[in-house]
C-alpha positions as CSV (number, residue, x, y, z in Angstrom):
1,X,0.0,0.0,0.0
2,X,0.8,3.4,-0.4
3,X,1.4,6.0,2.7
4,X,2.2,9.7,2.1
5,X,5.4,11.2,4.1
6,X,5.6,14.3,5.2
7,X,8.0,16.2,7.2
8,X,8.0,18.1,10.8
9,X,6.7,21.3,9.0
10,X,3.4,19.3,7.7
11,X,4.5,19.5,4.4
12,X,4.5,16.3,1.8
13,X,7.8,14.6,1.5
14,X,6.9,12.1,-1.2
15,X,5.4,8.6,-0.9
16,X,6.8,4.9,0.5
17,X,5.1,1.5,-0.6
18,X,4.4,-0.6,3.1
19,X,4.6,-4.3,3.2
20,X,0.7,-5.8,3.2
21,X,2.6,-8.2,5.2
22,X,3.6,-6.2,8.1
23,X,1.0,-3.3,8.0
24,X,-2.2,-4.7,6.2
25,X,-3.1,-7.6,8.5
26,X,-6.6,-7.9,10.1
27,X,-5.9,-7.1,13.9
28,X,-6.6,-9.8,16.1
29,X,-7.3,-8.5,20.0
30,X,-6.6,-12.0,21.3
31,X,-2.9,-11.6,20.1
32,X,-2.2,-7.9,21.7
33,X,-4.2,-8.7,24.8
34,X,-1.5,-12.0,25.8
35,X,1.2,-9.7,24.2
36,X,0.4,-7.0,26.7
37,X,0.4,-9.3,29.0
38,X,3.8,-10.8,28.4
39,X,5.5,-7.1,28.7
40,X,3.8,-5.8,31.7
41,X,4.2,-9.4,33.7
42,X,7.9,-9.1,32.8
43,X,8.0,-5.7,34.3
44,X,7.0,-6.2,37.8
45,X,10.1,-6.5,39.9
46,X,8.5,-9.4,41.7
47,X,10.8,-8.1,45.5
48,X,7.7,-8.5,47.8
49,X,8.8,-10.4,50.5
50,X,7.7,-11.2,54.0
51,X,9.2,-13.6,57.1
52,X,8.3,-17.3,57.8
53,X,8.5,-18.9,60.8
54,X,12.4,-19.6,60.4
55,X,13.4,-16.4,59.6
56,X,11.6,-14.1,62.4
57,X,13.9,-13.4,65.5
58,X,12.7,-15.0,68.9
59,X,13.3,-18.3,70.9
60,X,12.8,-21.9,69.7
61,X,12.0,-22.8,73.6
62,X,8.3,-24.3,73.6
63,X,6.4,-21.2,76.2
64,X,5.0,-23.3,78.7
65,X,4.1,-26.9,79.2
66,X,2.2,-29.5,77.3
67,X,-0.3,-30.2,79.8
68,X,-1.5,-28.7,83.4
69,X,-2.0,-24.8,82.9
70,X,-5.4,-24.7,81.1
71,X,-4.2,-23.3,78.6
72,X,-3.9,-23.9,74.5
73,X,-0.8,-26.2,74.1
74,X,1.7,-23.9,72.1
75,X,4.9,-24.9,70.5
76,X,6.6,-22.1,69.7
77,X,6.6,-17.7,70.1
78,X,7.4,-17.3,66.2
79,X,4.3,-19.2,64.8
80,X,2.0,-17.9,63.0
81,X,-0.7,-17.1,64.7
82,X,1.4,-15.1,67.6
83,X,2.0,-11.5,67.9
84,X,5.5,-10.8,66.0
85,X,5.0,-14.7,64.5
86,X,6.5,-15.4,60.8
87,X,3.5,-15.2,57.9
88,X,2.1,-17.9,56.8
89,X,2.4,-18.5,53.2
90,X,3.4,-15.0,52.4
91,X,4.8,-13.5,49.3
92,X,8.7,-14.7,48.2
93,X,11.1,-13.1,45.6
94,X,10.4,-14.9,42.4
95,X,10.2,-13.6,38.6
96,X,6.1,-12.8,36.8
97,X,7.9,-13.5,33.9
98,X,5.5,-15.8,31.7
99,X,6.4,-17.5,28.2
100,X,5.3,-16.3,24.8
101,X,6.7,-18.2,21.6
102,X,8.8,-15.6,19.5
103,X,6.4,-16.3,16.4
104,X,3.3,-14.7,18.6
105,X,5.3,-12.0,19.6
106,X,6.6,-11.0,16.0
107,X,2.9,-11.4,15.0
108,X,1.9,-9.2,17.8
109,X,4.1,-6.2,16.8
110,X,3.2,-6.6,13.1
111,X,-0.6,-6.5,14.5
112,X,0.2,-3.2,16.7
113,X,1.5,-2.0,13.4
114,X,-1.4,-2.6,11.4
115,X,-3.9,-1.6,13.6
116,X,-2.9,2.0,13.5
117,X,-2.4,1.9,10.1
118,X,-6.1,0.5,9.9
119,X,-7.3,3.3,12.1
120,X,-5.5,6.2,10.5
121,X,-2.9,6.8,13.0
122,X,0.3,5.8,11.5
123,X,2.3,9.1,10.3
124,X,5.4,8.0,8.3
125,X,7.8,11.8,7.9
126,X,11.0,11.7,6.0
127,X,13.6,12.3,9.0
128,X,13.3,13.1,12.3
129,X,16.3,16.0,12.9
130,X,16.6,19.3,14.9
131,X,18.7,22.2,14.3
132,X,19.5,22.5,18.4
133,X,17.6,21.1,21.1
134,X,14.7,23.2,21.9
135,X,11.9,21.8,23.6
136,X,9.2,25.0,23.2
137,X,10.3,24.8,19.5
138,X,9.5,21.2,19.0
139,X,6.2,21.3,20.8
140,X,4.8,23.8,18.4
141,X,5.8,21.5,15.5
142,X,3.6,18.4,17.3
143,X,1.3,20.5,18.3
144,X,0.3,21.9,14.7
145,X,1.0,18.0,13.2
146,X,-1.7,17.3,16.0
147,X,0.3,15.3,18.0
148,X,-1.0,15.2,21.4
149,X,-0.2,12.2,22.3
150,X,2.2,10.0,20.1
151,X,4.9,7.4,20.3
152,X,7.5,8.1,17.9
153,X,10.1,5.7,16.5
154,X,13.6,6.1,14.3
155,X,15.6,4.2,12.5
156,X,18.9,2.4,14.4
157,X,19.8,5.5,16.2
158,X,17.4,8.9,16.8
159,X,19.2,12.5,16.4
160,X,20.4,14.0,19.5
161,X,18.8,17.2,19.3
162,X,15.7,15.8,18.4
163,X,15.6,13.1,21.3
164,X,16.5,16.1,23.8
165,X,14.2,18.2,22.5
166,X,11.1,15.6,22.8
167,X,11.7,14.3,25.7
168,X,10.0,16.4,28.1
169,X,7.0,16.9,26.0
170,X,4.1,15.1,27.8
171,X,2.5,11.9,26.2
172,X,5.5,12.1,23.2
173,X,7.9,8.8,23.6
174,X,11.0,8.6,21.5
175,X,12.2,5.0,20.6
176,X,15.0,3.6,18.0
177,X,13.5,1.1,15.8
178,X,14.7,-2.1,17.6
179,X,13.2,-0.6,20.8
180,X,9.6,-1.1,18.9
181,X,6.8,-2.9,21.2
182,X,3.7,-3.5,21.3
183,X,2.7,-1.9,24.9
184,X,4.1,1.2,23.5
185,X,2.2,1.5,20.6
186,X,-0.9,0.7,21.8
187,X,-0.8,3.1,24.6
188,X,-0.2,6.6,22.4
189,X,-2.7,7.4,20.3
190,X,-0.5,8.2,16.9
191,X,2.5,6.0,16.1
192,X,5.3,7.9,13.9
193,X,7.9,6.5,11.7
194,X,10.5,7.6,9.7
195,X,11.3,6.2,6.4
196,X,14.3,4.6,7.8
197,X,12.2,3.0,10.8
198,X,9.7,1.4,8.3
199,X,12.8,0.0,6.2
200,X,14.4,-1.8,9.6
201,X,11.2,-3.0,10.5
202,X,10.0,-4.6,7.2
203,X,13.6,-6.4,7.2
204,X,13.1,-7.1,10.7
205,X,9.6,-8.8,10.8
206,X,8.9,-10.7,7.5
């Protein structure tokens, strides 16, 4: 298919042929909802931790005796069930990572892709590049592009004064191309490519 480029002024830059196979597919929910999934369960630190039994401080001396003192037989201060006892069955430090087979994920990003371009909200501009990195400059160029909230992705590496100048614009992310995900794309509303971006990641997913 063909997409028009344009550059950070708004102004036509020409034309690039996309790959059907990467950004016409039918989007399939079932295959960014389990890819969204993957990412955020592979974020979560998983350091929640609490104390059994054998690691809280205190005696291993049984309180009292067995039998005679009317009392609930106890065997120990640090059980569960006593003040400043160890938890039962608490939390440990392990990893929420869960497995996803590399041919879902690929399929995933090349349905993140395609859903914005179904929807209209894939923006493909020539080069991404700033004289000098000026944030109140830059802001006015997204703003009159419409860009309110966009994630924007380059080619292998993303011009200095462009990255320093989007990078405290609210809602604007700025990625190289092999940093492409699917959690990003899906959560800013326009996705933005360069010409060089789309040519890694035709070569990178078909």
């Amino acid at each position: 298919m063909k997409v028009k480029v344009i550059n950070l002024d708004n102004k036509k830059a020409g034309d690039i042929e996309l790959s059907d196979e990467v950004f016409g597919l039918a989007p399939r929910a079932d295959l960014l909802q389990r890819m969204v999934k993957y990412q955020l369960a592979a974020r979560q630190a998983g350091t929640h931790k609490t104390k059994d039994v054998s690691e809280v401080s205190g005696t291993n001396a049984k309180p009292f005796n067995q039998k005679g003192t009317g009392r609930a037989r106890q065997g120990q201060k640090r059980a569960p069930h006593q003040r400043t006892g160890g938890v039962a069955h608490g939390p440990v430090v392990r990893s929420h990572a869960t497995d996803l087979p590399k041919k879902v994920r690929k399929l995933a990003l090349k349905n993140a892709l395609s859903a914005k371009q179904a929807e209209g909200k894939l923006v493909i501009v020539d080069e991404l590049k700033a004289a000098e990195a000026k944030t109140k400059v830059m802001a006015g160029k997204f703003e009159a592009l419409g860009w309110k909230s966009a994630l924007i992705i380059d080619g292998s590496e993303t011009d200095a004064n462009f990255a320093l100048s989007a990078r405290n614009i609210p809602l604007v992310d700025v990625l190289p191309e092999k940093g492409a995900n699917v959690y990003d794309i899906l959560r800013r509303d326009t996705l933005v490519l360069t010409k060089s971006a789309v040519e890694s990641l035709e070569a990178r997913l078909k």
